[in-house]
N, C-alpha and C positions, 0 to 999 in steps of 0.2 A: 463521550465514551471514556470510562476510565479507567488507568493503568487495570485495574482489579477484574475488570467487565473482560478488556481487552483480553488478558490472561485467562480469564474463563472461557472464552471461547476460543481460543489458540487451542487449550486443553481438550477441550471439546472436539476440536479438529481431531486432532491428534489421537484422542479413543477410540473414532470413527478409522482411524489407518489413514485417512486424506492429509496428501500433502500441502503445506499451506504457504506463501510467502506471503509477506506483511509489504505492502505499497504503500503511500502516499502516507500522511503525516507522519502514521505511528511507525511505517518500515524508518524514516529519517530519526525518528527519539530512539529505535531499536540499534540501528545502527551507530549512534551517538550513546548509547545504554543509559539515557536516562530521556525521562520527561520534560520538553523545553513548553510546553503549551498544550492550552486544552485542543482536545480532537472530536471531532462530531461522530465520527465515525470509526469504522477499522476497515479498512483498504484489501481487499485480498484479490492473489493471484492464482488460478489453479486448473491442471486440467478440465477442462470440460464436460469429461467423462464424469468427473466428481459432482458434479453439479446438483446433479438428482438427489444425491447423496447427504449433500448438507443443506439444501433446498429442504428437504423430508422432517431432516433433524431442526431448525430452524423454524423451520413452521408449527411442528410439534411443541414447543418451545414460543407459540404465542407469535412469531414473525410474520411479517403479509408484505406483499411488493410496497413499496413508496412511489409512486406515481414520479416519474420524469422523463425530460423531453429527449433526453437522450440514451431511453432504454432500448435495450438490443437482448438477443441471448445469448450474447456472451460479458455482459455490461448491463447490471441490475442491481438495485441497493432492496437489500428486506430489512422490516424496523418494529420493534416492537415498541410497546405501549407505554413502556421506560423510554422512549426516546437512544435506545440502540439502535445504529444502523450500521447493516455490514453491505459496504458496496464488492458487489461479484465482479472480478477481469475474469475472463477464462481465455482457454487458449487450448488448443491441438495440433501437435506437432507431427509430420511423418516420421517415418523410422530413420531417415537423414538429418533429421531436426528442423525441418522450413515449416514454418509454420502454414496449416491447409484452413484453420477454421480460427476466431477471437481476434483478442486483444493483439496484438504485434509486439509480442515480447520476444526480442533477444535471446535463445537458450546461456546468452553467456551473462545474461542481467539478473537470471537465478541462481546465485549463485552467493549472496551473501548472509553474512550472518549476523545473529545481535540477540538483545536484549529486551524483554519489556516488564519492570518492576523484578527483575533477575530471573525471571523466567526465558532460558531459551530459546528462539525462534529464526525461523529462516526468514531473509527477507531478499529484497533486490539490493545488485550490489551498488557501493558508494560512489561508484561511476557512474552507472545508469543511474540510480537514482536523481544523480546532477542533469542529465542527459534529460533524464524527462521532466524534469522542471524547468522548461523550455519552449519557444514557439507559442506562449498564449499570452493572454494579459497579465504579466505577472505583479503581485503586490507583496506588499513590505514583510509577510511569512515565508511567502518564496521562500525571498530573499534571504532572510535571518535561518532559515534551512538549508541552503544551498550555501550560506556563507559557511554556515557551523561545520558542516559536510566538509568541505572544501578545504578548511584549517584544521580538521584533525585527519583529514584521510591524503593529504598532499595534492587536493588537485587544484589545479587553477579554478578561479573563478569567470566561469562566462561572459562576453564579452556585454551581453545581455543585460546584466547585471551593474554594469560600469554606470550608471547612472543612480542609482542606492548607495555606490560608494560616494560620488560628488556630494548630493544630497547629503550623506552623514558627514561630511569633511568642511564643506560650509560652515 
């Protein structure tokens, strides 16, 4: 997916009135504002209610499910025949903000902001972001994402992580 693709459909989002946060690879270059590596896809986070919404426009647009093991409806990649994939998180919050339906997003993990090829976008913030690149098998993108994050936004890096540093310091 690239910077150019990526910003076409943020754009897109955005004609439609849906709110959109950028997750996983591309929320980490946004929030870094620029591109450290190629991305397969574009990551998005969004009410659930929107779903129908950009599911409609999306299809219209040539998209169709991508088959995986770990599809849900609130957790779905659609892909077109260019080899675009946008993976769906959704999420429904009460009027308290706890979440009742999706992904287990933080209402305080929406919250940040960024870049992509200087087109502005909402994304998750550089905390959470760190925070969920966590708890799985992580490899060496992770890592190079969660380091880059961590030295321009002041956070520590997890302790998770202490192992890519020996490795690089060898």
């Amino acid at each position: 997916m690239s910077a150019a693709a990526a910003v076409a459909l943020m754009q897109l989002f955005a004609q439609q009135g849906v709110e959109v946060f950028v997750d996983g690879g591309w929320g980490v270059d946004a929030l870094l504002g620029k591109q450290t590596r190629p991305h397969a896809d574009l990551d998005i986070a969004l009410q659930h209610k929107d779903v129908p919404t950009l599911r409609a426009l999306l299809e219209a647009r040539g998209y169709t499910d991508v088959p995986r093991n770990d599809t849900r409806d609130c957790n779905f990649v659609l892909g077109d025949d260019q080899g675009h994939q946008v993976d769906f998180h959704s999420y429904t919050f009460d009027e308290q903000g706890n979440l009742i339906f999706g992904v287990p997003y933080p209402p305080d993990s929406l919250t940040g902001t960024g870049s992509i090829n200087g087109y502005p976008v909402k994304c998750i913030s550089p905390e959470w972001m760190v925070k969920f690149h966590s708890g799985y098998d992580l490899d060496e993108n992770d890592y190079r994402d969660v380091a880059a994050l961590c030295e321009r936004f002041g956070i520590a890096l997890p302790a998770e992580y202490e192992r890519f540093t020996r490795r690089s310091g060898e």
